[in-house]
C-alpha positions in Angstrom: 111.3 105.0 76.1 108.2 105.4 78.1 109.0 105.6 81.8 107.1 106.8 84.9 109.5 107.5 88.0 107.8 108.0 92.0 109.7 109.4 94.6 109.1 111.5 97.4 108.3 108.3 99.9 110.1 108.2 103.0 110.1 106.9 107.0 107.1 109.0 108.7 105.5 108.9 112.3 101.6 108.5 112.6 100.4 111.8 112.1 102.9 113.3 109.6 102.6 114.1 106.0 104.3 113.3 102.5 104.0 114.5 99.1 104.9 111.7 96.4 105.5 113.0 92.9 105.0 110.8 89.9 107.4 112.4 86.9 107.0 111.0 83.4 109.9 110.6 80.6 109.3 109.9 77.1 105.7 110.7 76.6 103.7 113.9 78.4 101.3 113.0 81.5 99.3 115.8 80.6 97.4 113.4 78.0 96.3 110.7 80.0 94.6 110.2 83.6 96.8 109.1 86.3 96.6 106.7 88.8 98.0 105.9 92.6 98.4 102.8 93.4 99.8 100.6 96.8 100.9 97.3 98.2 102.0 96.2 101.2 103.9 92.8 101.7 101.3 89.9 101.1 98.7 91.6 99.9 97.2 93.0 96.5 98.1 96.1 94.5 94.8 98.8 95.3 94.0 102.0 94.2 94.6 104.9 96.1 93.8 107.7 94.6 93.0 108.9 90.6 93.0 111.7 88.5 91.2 112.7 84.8 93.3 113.9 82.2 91.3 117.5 82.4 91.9 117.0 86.0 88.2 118.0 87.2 87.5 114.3 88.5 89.3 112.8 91.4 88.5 109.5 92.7 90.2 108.3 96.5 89.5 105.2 97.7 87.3 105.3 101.3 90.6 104.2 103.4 92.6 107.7 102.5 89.5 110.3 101.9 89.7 113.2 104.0 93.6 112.5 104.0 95.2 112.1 100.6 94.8 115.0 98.3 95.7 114.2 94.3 96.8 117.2 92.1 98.4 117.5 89.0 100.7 120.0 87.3 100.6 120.3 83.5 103.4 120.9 81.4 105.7 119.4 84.1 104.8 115.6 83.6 104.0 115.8 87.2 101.2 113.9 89.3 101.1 114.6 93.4 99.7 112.6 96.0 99.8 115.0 99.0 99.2 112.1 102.4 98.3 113.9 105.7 97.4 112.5 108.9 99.1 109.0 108.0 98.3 105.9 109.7 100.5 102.7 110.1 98.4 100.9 107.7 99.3 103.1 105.2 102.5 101.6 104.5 103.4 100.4 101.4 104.9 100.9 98.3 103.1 103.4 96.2 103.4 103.0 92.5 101.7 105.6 89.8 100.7 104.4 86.3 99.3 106.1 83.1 95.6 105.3 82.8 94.3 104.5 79.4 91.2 106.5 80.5 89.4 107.4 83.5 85.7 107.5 84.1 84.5 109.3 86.8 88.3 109.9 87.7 88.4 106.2 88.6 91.9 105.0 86.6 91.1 102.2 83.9 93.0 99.9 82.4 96.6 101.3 83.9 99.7 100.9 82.1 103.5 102.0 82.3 103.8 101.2 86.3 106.6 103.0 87.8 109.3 101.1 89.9 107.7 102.6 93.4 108.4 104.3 96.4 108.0 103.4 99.9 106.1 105.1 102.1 107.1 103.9 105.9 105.0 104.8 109.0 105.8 104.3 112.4 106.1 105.5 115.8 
């Protein structure tokens, strides 16, 4: 079975830093462009951030540039999203999915979301 797991969320004052990791199981991650994806309580699911599958195009929505970093590591089903200098309004729980293809590194069409971790920050 198909199943993409995030973790690496956590409780964070303004300022700090987090790495989430988006693992896959089932299927390999170094095959398809990944995406990051948020949503805080009453609002909608946005992008974040996105990767290609060759992982030469990155796409960060204007909200996180400068801050959020999005790497990849192949042949360990693994997908980063490095957050620095973290704001309240970034919490929310991040979710990644498996793109069915990417242009430009903007994520298209995802699939498979993961179940999400939160990503808290406070003072």
């Amino acid at each position: 079975q198909s199943q993409l797991v995030e973790s690496g969320g956590g409780l964070v004052q303004p300022g700090g830093s987090l790495r989430l990791s988006c693992v896959a199981s089932g299927f390999s991650l170094d095959y398809y462009g990944i995406g990051w994806f948020r949503q805080a309580p009453g609002k909608e699911r946005e992008a974040v951030s996105s990767i290609s599958r060759g992982g030469g195009d990155t796409n960060y929505a204007d909200s996180v540039k400068g801050r959020f970093t999005i790497s990849r590591e192949y042949g360990k089903n693994t997908v980063y999203l490095h957050m620095n200098s973290l704001k309240p309004e970034d919490t929310a729980i991040y979710y990644c999915s498996r793109c069915t293809s990417t242009y430009g590194g903007v994520c298209i069409e995802p699939r498979d979301w993961g179940q999400g971790t939160q990503v808290t920050v406070s003072p």
